[in-house]
KOLGUTOR-267863 format. One record per residue (C-alpha): x, y, z; residue number from 1; residue in one letter. Coordinates in Angstrom, 1 decimal. Example, Ala and Ser with C-alpha at 12.3 -4.5 7.8 and 13.67 -1.06 7.14 Angstrom:
<rec <12.3, -4.5, 7.8>, 1, A>
<rec <13.7, -1.1, 7.1>, 2, S>
END
This chain:
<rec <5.1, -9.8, -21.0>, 1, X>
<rec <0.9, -10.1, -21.6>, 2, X>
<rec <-1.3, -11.5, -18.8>, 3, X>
<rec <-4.2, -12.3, -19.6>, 4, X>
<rec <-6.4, -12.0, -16.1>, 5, X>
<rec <-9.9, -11.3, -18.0>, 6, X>
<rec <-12.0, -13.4, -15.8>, 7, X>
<rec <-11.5, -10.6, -12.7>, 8, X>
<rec <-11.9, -7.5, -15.4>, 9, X>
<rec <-14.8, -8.0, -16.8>, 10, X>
<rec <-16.8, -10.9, -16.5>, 11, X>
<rec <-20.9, -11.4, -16.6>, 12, X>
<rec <-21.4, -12.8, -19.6>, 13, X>
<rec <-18.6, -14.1, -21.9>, 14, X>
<rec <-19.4, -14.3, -25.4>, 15, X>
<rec <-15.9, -15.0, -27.7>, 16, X>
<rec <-12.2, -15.1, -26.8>, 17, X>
<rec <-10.0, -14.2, -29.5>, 18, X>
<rec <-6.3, -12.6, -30.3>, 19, X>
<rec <-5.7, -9.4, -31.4>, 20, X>
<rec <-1.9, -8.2, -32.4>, 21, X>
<rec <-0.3, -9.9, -29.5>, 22, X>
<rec <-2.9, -8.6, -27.0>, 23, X>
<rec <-5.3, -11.1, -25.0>, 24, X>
<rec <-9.0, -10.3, -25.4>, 25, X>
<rec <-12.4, -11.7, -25.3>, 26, X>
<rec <-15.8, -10.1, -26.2>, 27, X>
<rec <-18.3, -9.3, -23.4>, 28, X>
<rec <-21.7, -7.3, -23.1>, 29, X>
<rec <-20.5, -5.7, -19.5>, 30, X>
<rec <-18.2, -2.8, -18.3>, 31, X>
<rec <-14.8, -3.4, -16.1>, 32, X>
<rec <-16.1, -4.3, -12.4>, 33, X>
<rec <-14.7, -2.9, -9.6>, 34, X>
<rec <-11.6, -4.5, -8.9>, 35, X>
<rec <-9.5, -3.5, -4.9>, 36, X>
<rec <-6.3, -5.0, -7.1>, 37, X>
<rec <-6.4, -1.7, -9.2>, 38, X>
<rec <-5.4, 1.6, -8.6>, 39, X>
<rec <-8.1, 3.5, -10.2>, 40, X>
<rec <-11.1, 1.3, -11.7>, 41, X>
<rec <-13.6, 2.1, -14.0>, 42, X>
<rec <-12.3, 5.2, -15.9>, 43, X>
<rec <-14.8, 5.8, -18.7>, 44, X>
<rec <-13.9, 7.4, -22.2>, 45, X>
<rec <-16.6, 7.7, -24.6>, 46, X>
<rec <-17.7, 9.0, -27.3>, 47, X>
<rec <-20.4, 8.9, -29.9>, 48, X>
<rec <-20.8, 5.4, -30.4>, 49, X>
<rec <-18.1, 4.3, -28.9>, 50, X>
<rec <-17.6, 3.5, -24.9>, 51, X>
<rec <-14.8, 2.5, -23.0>, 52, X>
<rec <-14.0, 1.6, -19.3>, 53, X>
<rec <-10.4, 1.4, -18.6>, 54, X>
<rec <-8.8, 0.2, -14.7>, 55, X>
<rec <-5.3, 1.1, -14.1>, 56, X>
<rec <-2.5, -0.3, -11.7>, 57, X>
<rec <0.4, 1.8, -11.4>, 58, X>
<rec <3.2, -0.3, -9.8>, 59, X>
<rec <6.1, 2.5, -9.8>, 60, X>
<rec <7.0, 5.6, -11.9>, 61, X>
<rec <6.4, 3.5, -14.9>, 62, X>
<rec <4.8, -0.1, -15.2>, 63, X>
<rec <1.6, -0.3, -15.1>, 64, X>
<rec <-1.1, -2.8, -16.1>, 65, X>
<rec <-4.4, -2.2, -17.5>, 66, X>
<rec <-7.8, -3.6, -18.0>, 67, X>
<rec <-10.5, -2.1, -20.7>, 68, X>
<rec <-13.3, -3.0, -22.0>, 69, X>
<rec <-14.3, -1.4, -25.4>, 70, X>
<rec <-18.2, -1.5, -26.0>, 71, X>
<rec <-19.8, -0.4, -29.9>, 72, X>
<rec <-22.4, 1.4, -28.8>, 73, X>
<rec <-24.2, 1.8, -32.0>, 74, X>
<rec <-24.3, -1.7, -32.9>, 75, X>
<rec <-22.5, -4.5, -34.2>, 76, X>
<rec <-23.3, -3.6, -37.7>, 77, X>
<rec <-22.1, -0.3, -37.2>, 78, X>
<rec <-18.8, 1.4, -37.4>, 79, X>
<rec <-16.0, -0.1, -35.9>, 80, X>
<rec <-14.7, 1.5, -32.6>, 81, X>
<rec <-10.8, 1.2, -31.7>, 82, X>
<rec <-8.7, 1.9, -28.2>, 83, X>
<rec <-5.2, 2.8, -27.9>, 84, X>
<rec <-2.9, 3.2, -25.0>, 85, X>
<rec <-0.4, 5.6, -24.6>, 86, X>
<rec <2.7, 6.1, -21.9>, 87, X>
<rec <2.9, 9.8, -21.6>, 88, X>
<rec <6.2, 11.8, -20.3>, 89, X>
<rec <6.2, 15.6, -20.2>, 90, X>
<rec <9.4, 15.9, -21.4>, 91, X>
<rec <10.0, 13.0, -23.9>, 92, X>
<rec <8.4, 11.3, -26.6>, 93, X>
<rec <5.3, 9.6, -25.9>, 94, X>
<rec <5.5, 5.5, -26.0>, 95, X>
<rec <2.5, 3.6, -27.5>, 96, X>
<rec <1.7, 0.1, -26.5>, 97, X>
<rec <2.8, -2.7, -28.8>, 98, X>
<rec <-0.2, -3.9, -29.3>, 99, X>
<rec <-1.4, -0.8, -31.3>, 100, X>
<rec <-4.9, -0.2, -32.2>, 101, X>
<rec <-7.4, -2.4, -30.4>, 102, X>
<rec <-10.7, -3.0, -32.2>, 103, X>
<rec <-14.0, -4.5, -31.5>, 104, X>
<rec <-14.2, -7.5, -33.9>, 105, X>
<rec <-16.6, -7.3, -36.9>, 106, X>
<rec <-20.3, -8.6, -35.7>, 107, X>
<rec <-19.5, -8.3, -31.8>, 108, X>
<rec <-20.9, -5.6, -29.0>, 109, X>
<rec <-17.6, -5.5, -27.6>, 110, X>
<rec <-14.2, -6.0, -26.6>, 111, X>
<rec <-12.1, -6.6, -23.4>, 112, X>
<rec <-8.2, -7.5, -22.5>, 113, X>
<rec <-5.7, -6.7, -20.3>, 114, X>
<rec <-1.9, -6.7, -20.1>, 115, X>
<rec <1.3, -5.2, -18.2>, 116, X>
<rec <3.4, -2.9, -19.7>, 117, X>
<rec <7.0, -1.2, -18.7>, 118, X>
<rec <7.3, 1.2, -21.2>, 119, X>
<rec <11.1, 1.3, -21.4>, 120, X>
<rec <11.3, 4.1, -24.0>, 121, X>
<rec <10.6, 6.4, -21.4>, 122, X>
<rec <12.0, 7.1, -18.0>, 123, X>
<rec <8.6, 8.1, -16.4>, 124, X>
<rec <4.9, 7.3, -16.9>, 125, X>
<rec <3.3, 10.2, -16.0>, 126, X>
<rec <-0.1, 9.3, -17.2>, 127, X>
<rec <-1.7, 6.8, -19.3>, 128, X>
<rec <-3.4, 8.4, -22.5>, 129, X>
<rec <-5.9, 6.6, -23.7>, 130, X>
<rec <-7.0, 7.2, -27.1>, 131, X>
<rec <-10.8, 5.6, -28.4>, 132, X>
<rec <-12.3, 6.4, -31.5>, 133, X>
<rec <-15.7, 5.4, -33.2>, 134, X>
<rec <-14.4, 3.9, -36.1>, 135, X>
<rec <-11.7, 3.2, -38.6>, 136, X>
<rec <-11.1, 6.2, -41.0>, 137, X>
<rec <-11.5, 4.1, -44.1>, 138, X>
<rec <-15.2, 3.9, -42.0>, 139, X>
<rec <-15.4, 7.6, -42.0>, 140, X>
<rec <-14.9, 7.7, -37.9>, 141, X>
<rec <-16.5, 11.0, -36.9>, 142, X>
<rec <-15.6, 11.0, -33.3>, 143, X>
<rec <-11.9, 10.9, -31.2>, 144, X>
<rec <-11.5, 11.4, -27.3>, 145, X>
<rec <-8.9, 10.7, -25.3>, 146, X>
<rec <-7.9, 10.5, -21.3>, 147, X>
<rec <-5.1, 10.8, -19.4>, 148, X>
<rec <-5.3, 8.4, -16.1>, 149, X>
<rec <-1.9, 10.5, -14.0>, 150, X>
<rec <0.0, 8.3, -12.2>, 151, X>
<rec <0.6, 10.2, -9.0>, 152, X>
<rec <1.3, 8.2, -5.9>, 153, X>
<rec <3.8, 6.3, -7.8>, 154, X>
<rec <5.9, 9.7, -8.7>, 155, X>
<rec <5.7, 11.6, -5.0>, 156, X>
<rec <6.3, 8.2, -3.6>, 157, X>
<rec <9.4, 8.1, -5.5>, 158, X>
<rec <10.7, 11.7, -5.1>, 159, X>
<rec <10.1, 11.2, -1.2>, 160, X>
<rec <12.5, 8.1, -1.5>, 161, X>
<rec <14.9, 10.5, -3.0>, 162, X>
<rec <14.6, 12.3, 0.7>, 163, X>
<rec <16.0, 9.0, 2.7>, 164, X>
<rec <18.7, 10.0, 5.2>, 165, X>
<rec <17.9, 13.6, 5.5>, 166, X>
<rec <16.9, 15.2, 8.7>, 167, X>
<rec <13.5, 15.8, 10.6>, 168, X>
<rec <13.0, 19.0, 11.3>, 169, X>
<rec <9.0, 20.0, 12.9>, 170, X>
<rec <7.6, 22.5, 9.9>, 171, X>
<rec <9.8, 22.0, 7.6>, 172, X>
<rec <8.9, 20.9, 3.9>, 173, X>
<rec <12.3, 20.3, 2.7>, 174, X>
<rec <14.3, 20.7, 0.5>, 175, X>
<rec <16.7, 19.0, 3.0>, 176, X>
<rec <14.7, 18.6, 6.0>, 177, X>
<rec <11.0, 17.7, 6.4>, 178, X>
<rec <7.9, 16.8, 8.9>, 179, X>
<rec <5.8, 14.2, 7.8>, 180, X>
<rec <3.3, 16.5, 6.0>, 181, X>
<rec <6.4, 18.6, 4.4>, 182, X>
<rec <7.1, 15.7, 3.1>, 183, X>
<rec <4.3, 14.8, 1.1>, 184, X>
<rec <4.1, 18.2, -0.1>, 185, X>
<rec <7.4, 18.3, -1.1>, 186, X>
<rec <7.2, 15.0, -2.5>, 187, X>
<rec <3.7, 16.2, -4.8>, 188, X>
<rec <5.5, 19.4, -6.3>, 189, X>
<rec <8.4, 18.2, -7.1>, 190, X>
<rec <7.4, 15.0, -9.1>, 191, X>
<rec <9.7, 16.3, -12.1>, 192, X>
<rec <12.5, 16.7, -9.7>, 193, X>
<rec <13.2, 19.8, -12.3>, 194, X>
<rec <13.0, 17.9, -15.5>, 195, X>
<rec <10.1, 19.9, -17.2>, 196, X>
<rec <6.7, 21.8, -15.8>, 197, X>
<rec <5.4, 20.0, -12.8>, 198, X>
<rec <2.6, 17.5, -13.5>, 199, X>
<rec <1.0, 18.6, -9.9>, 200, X>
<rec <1.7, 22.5, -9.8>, 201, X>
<rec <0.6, 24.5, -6.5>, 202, X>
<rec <0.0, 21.4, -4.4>, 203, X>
<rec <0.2, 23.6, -1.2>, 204, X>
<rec <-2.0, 26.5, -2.8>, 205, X>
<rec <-4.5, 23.7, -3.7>, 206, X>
<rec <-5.0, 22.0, -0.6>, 207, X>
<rec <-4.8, 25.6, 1.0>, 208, X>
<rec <-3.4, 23.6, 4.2>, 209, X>
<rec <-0.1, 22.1, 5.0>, 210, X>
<rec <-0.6, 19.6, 8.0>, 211, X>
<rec <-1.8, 16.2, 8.4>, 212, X>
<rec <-5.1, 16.8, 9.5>, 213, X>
<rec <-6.0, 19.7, 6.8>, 214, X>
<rec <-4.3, 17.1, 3.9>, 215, X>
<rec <-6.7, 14.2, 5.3>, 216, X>
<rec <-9.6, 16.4, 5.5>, 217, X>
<rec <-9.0, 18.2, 2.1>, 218, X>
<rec <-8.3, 14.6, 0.2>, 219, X>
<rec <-11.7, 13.3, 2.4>, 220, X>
<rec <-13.4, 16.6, 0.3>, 221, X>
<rec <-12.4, 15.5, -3.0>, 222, X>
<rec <-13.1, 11.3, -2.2>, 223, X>
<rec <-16.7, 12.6, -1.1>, 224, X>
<rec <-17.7, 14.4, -4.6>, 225, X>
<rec <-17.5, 11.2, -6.5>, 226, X>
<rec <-16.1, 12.8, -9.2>, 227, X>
<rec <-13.2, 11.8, -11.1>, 228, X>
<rec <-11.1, 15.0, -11.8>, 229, X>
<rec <-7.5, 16.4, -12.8>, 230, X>
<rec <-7.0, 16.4, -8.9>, 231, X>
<rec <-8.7, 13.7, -6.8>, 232, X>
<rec <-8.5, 11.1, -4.2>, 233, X>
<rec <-10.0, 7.7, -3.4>, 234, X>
<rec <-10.6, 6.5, 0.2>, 235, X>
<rec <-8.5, 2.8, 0.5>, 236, X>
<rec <-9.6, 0.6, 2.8>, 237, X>
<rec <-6.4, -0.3, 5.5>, 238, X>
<rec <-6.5, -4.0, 4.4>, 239, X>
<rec <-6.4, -2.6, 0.4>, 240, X>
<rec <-3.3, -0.5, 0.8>, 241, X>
<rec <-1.0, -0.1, -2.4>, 242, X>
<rec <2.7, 1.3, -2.0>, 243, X>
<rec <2.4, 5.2, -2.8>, 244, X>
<rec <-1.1, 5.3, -0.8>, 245, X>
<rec <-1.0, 7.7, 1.9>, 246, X>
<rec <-1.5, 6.7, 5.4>, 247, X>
<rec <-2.8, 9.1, 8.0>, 248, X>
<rec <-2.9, 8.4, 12.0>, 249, X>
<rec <-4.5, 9.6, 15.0>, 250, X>
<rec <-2.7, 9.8, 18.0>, 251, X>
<rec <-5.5, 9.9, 21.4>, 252, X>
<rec <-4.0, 12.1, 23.2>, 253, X>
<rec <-4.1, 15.2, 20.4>, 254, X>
<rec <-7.1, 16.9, 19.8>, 255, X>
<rec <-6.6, 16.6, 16.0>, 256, X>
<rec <-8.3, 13.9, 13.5>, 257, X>
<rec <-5.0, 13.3, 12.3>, 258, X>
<rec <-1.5, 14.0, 13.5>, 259, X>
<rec <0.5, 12.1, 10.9>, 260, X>
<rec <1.1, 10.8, 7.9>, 261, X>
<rec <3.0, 8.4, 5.6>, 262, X>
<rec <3.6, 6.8, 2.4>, 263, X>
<rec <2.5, 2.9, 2.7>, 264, X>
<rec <4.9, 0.7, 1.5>, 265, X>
<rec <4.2, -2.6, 2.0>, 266, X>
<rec <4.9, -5.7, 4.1>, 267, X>
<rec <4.1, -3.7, 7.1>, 268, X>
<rec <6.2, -0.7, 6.5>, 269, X>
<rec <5.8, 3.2, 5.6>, 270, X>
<rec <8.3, 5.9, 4.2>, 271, X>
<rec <7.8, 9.2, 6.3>, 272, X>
<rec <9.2, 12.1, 8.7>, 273, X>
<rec <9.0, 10.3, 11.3>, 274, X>
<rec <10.1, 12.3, 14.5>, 275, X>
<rec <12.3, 14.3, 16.0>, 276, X>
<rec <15.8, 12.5, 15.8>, 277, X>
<rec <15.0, 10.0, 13.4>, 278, X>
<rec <16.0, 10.8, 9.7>, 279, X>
<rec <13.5, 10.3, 6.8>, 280, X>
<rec <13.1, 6.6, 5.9>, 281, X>
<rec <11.7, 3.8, 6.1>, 282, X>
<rec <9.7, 2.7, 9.1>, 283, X>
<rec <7.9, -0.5, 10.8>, 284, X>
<rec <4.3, 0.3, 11.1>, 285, X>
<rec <3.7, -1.7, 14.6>, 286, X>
<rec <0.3, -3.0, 16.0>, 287, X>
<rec <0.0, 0.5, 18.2>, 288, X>
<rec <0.2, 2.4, 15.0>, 289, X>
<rec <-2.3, 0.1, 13.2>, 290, X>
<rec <-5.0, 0.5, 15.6>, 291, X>
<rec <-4.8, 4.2, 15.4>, 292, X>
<rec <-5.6, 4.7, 11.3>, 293, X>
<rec <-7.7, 7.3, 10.8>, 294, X>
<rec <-7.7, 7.1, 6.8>, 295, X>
<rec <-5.9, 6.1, 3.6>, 296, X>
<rec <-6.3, 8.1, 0.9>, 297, X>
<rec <-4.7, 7.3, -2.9>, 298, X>
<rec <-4.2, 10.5, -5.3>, 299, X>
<rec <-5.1, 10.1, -8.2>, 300, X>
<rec <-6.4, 12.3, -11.7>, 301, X>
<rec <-8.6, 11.4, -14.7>, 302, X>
<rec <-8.2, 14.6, -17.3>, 303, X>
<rec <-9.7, 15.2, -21.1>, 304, X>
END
């Protein structure tokens, strides 16, 4: 089912609303603002004459919703510039959305919509391709780029919820026991769970690290370049948590800047290695554990 939400999405100065092949959209002279509801905001894909912000909620391993706005560039008179969305799978044929190709209506600037999608084709979204072009071919369109927005958190949360029930055990990273940073490694190279190459190869190697403290200082590295790359990492403020967001705590009495971490879940929970004795689950995050956040980071990757 389509939601329209446009007034969040995009939103300075509306111009025309209008319906193109099922999907909700309205024209606008402004990019996608920054929206805490998203999972990554702001993604642009450009190209000569055409220009493209797209924002991205990934709910699981495979719904998402998204919000766009597709600017002409060159002109209302000009060609005509088009955006398609794409579920992509490593392993099975790729899903496009129903409403095909979205273009900027004749004599506008600009197009915006939005809608949620669970791509049921598929079993897992690993990223969202997103396809813009300058023009129609009949137009002679003389420039194509495309994105892929991965949907990360979503996956490693879901392999870690595979782990439920086993043991802790202090250093280990599975694949039957786990600490709370084996975990999350385990969790980010084994996304696939053997079903084709790993969309996050070398997780270990790339961090270079493999405790809390080194994770949270190595994902605060790639937050602080403000760069959106194959590998990255936002910093979530604690009150704009999103299930699959990691969680990392400082404990006072440790000399570290972190000492654990978790997958946020929601409603006041998190999914981790929790301690000695206590098998990988689910677990209440109380008031004690609250007050002693040091960070939460969401992984995320924009790629060509």
């Amino acid at each position: 089912m389509i939601r329209p939400t446009i007034a969040r999405a995009v939103a300075l100065v509306l111009c025309t609303a209008s319906l193109l092949g099922g999907l909700a959209v309205i024209t606008t002279s402004t990019a996608v603002a920054a929206d805490p509801d998203m999972t990554i905001t702001g993604v642009p894909v450009e190209c000569d004459g055409a220009q493209a912000f797209v924002s991205v909620r990934f709910w699981h391993a495979r719904k998402l919703s998204v919000r766009f706005t597709l600017n002409n560039t060159d002109g209302a008179d000009s060609k005509t510039p088009k955006i398609l969305f794409t579920a992509d799978n490593n392993t099975q044929p790729q899903q496009n959305h129903g409403s095909g190709w979205v273009k900027v209506p004749a004599g506008e600037e600009s197009v915006s919509g939005d809608f949620t999608w669970d791509p049921s084709a598929i079993e897992l979204v690993h990223n969202l391709l997103v396809t813009v072009k300058n023009g129609t071919d009949a137009e002679g369109a003389s420039c194509t780029v495309t994105k892929r927005i991965w949907n990360y958190s979503q996956l490693a949360r879901r392999v870690a919820e595979f782990q439920a029930g086993d043991p802790y055990g202090l250093g280990a990273e599975g694949p039957d026991r786990f600490d709370c940073s084996g975990l999350v490694l385990y969790a980010y190279e084994n996304m696939n769970r053997g079903q084709g190459p790993e969309i996050f190869p070398d997780f270990e190697d790339t961090l270079g690290i493999r405790t809390a403290e080194s994770e949270m200082l190595k994902f605060r590295q790639w937050a602080g370049d403000n760069k959106r790359t194959r590998y990255d990492a936002i910093a979530v403020p604690v009150s704009e948590r999103q299930p699959g967001d990691l969680v990392f705590y400082d404990w006072p009495d440790y000399p570290r800047s972190a000492d654990h971490v978790a997958f946020w879940v929601g409603a006041g929970k998190v999914f981790d290695g929790h301690t000695a004795g206590v098998p990988i689950g689910e677990h209440a995050e109380s008031a004690y554990w609250r007050s002693h956040i040091a960070a939460v980071y969401r992984i995320v990757g924009v790629s060509g």
